[in-house]
N, C-alpha and C positions, 0 to 999 in steps of 0.2 A: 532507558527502557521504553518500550515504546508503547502507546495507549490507544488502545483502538478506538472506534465511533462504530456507529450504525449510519445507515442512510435508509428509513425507511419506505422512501420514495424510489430506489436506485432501480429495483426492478430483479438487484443483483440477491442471488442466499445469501443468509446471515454468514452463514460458515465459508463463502465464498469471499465475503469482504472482509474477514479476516484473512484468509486467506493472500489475497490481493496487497491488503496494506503490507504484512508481513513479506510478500514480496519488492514490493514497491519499497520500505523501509531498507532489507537488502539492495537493490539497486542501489540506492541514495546515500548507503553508506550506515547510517544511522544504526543500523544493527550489524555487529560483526561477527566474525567466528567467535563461539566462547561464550558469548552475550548471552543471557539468562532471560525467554519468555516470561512474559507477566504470567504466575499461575492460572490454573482453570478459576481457581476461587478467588483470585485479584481479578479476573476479566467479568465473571459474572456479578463482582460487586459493582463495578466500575459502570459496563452497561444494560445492566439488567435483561442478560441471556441465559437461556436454559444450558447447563452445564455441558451436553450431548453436544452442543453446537459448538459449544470450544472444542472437544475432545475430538469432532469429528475436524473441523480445522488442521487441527494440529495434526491427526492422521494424516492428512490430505499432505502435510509438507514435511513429515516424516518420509511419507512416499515420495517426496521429489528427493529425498535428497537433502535436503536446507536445512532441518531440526535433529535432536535427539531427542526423544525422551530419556531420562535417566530415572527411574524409579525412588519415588521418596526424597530428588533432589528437586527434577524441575526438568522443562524443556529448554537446551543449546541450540544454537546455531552452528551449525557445520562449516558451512560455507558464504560465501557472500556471488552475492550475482551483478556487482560494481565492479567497472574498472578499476586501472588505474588511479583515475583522476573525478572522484564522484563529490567534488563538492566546487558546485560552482553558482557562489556570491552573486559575482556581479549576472547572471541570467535568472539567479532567483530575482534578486531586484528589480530587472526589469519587468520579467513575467509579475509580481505583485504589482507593478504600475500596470501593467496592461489588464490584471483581473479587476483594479482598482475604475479605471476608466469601460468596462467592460459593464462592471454592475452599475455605472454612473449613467451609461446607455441606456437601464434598464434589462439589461441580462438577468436570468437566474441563472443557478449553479448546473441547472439541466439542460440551456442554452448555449451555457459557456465552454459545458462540457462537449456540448453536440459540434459548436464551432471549431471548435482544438482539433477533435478527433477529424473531422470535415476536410480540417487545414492542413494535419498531419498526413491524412490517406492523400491529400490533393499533391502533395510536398516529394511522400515517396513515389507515387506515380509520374511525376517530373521528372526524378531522379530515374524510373526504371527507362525514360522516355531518351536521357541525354547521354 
């Protein structure tokens, strides 16, 4: 099951980083079809959010698509938004070496994020270029 956070530095709505993780979790694999959301009342325990912000969340990915609500059971997963092949070891390892030497730089988590994203838009623009 998967357990959210907050960031409340990120800039992002509450209900939008759940959002996000819950996608990002699909992506990654980690959540499947079938797979049972943490209830509203396991998330507002966990991290101390007003109940509307899960509910409006979970709307938000009812609407794509991703979730069911099922009344009196809980919210499913529908679909997954992972390929084939969504578990990959050895680039997580490397990437925790790289966040590892990254924060040893002096990076924060606001930096590191800025640099990814910097490197990733730099990366597909390459791509659009070759």
């Amino acid at each position: 099951m998967i357990a959210y956070r907050l960031d409340t530095r990120s800039g992002l709505a509450p209900y939008l980083q759940i959002v996000q993780q819950t996608r990002d979790a699909l992506r990654l694999g980690l959540l499947r079809p079938g797979d049972r959301l943490p209830t509203v009342k396991e998330v507002v325990a966990s991290i101390a959010i007003n109940p509307n912000t899960v509910l409006k969340a979970y709307r938000e990915l009812e609407h794509e698509g991703l979730v069911e609500g099922r009344p009196g059971v809980g919210t499913f997963v529908l679909k997954s938004l992972g390929g084939p092949n969504t578990d990959h070891p050895r680039l997580r390892r490397r990437l925790e070496r790289w966040l590892i030497e990254a924060r040893g730089a002096g990076l924060d988590d606001e930096s590191i994020s800025a640099l990814f994203s910097a490197t990733l838009r730099g990366s597909l623009q390459q791509e659009d270029i070759a």
